[in-house]
C-alpha positions, -999 to 999 in steps of 0.1 A, spaced: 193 129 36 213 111 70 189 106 97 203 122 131 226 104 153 256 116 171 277 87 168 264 65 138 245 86 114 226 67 85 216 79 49 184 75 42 166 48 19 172 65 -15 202 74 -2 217 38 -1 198 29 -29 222 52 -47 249 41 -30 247 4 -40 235 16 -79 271 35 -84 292 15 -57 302 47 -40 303 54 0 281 84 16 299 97 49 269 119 65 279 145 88 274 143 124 243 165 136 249 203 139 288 197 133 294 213 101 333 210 103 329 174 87 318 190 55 340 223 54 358 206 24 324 201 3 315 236 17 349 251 8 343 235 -27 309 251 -32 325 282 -22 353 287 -48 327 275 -77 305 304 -64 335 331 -67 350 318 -96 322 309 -118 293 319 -108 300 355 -99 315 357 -129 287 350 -151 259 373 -125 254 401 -152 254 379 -185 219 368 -205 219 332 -217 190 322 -242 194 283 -242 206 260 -215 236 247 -239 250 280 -238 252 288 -205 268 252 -201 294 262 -226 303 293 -203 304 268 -173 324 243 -193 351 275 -201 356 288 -170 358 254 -152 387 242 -173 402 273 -166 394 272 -120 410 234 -127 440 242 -139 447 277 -110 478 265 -89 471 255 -56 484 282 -30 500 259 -6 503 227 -26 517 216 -57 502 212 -85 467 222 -92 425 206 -92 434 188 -126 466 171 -114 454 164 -82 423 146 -101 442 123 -126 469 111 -98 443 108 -67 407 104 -80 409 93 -121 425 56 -113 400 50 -87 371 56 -108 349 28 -118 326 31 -151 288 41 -148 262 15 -145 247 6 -177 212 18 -170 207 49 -151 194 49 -117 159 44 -110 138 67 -82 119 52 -60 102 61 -29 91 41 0 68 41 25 61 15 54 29 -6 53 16 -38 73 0 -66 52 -37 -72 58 -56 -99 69 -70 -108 29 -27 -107 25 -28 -77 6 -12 -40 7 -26 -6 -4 -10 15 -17 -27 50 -29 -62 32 -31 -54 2 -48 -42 -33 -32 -14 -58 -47 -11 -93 -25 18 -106 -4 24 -140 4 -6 -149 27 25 -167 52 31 -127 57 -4 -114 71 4 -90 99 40 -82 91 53 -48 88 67 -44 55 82 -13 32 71 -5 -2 94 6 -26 71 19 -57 89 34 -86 72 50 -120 59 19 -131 67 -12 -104 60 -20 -65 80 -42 -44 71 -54 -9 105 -58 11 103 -76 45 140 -69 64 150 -54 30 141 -90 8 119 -86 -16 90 -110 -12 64 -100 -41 65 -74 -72 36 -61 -89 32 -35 -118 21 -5 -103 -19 1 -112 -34 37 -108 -73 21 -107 -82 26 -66 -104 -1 -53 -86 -24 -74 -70 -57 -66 -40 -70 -81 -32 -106 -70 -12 -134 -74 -23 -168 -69 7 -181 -58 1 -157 -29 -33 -171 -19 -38 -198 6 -51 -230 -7 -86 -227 1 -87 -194 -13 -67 -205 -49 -90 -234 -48 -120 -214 -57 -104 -186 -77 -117 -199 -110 -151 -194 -96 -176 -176 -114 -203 -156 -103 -224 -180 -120 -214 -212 -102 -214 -193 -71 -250 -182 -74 -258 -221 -86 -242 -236 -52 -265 -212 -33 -295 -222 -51 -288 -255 -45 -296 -246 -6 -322 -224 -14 -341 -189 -26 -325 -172 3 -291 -181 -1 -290 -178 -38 -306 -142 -36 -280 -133 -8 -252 -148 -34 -268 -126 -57 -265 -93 -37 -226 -100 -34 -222 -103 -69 -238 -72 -77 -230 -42 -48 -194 -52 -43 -171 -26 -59 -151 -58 -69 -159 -93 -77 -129 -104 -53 -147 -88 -28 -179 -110 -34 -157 -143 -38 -148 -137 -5 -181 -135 15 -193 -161 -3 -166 -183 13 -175 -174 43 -214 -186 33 -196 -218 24 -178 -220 61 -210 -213 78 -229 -237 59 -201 -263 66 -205 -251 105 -239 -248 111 -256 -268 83 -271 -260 46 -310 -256 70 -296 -233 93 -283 -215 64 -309 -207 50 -327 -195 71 -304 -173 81 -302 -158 50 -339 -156 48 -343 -135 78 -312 -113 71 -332 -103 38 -362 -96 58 -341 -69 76 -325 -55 49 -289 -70 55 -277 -97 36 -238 -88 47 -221 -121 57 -212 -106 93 -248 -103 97 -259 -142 90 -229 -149 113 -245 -131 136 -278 -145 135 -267 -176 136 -243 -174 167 -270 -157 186 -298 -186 171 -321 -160 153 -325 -178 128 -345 -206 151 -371 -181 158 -404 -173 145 -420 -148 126 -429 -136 162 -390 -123 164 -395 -108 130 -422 -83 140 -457 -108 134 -486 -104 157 -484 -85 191 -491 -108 225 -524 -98 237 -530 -71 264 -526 -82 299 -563 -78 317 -558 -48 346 -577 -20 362 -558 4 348 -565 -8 313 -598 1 298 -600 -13 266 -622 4 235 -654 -6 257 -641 25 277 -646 52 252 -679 38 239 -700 52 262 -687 87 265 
């Protein structure tokens, strides 16, 4: 349907799509001026009278026979003489419209809907649940999905700049690793079990932290990512620091990666089993404080 605009109305998306599929030219109506359409609406008219009227009070049992009624009468509205012209709708078709026409596209037009979307930082889109990947150069953009029946296309400014085949499994990843940056489609052969050997080759805490991505991510992707990030703060902060990093987040029950890179910008993982909830200082010596000697002799 046009979008609303006094002086320049616009079809909308499937709209055009149409357009450039049969090579034909949509004039929208200006809003609330309904004499640019009287002709269609005169049209509609005069097929209501002369056809449909006619066939009100008659019972049809299958759809090709009421289309052979149709067919009848419509021959027969074509060839009425026009009141004030010569000639009737059948002449006036095979001298004005028939020589213009082109034939049909080969294969029929395809629907497709679309819906605006902005790709993520891990340079991928969602759509209904599930995420396909866009060149990672794109993270940020906003883009438009055009998703058919069985396809989805990312258009940036109307280009196409990936196509996936449409997936109905939600939390799933579909991605291409042309798409990936070259650290990423570096280590996308990576298996969980060489990623759980380079953390044992810094230590118990890491590996078991390697471990725990591997098994409560809802998909492997997922884990291949943190673990990169283990790798960066490793690289940053040294294998040491690392792990014990990773051996205090366990103590507290969260081996995310935001929570090593946390203890580790903050230095947590420098401090002793003090920090960790170990033995209490001892009670400062006061008046006020009487101490279990107190309550011995009452």
């Amino acid at each position: 349907m046009p979008l609303a605009d006094t002086y320049e109305p616009v079809t909308a998306r499937l709209m055009q799509e149409l357009e450039e599929h049969y090579g034909v030219a949509v004039l929208p109506a200006r809003p609330g001026r309904p004499q640019d359409k009287a002709k269609v609406e005169v049209g509609v008219q005069v097929v209501e009278r002369w056809i449909l009227a006619r066939l009100r009070h008659r019972r049809f049992f299958s759809l090709g026979e009421l289309n052979a009624a149709i067919a009848g009468l419509l021959a027969e509205l074509n060839q009425r003489p026009f009141k004030k012209l010569p000639g009737c709708r059948a002449s006036a078709f095979e001298a004005l419209d028939a020589p213009a026409l082109k034939p049909l596209p080969p294969h029929p037009m395809v629907l497709a809907q679309f819906k605006p979307a902005r790709v993520n930082i891990d340079y991928h889109v969602a759509f209904e649940g599930h995420y396909y990947s866009v060149p990672h150069q794109h993270v940020g953009a906003a883009v438009e999905l055009r998703v058919t029946a069985t396809t989805l296309e990312v258009l940036l400014r109307r280009q196409r700049i990936a196509a996936h085949a449409r997936s109905a499994r939600a939390g799933g990843f579909t991605t291409v690793a042309e798409h990936m940056p070259a650290s990423h489609r570096a280590h996308r052969e990576w298996s969980p079990a060489t990623l759980i050997g380079w953390g044992e080759r810094i230590g118990a805490a890491t590996a078991a932290v390697v471990r725990w991505q591997m098994e409560h991510r809802p998909h492997p992707e997922q884990g291949y990512r943190a673990c990169l990030g283990l790798m960066r703060l490793a690289r940053q902060y040294g294998e040491e620091r690392l792990e014990a990093a990773c051996a205090r987040a366990q103590s507290i029950r969260a081996p995310h990666y935001r929570s090593i890179k946390s203890i580790l910008e903050c230095g947590l993982d420098r401090q002793g089993s003090a920090a960790l909830g170990g033995a209490a200082a001892p009670m400062p010596v006061h008046d006020n404080v009487r101490g279990p000697g107190y309550y011995s002799h009452h």
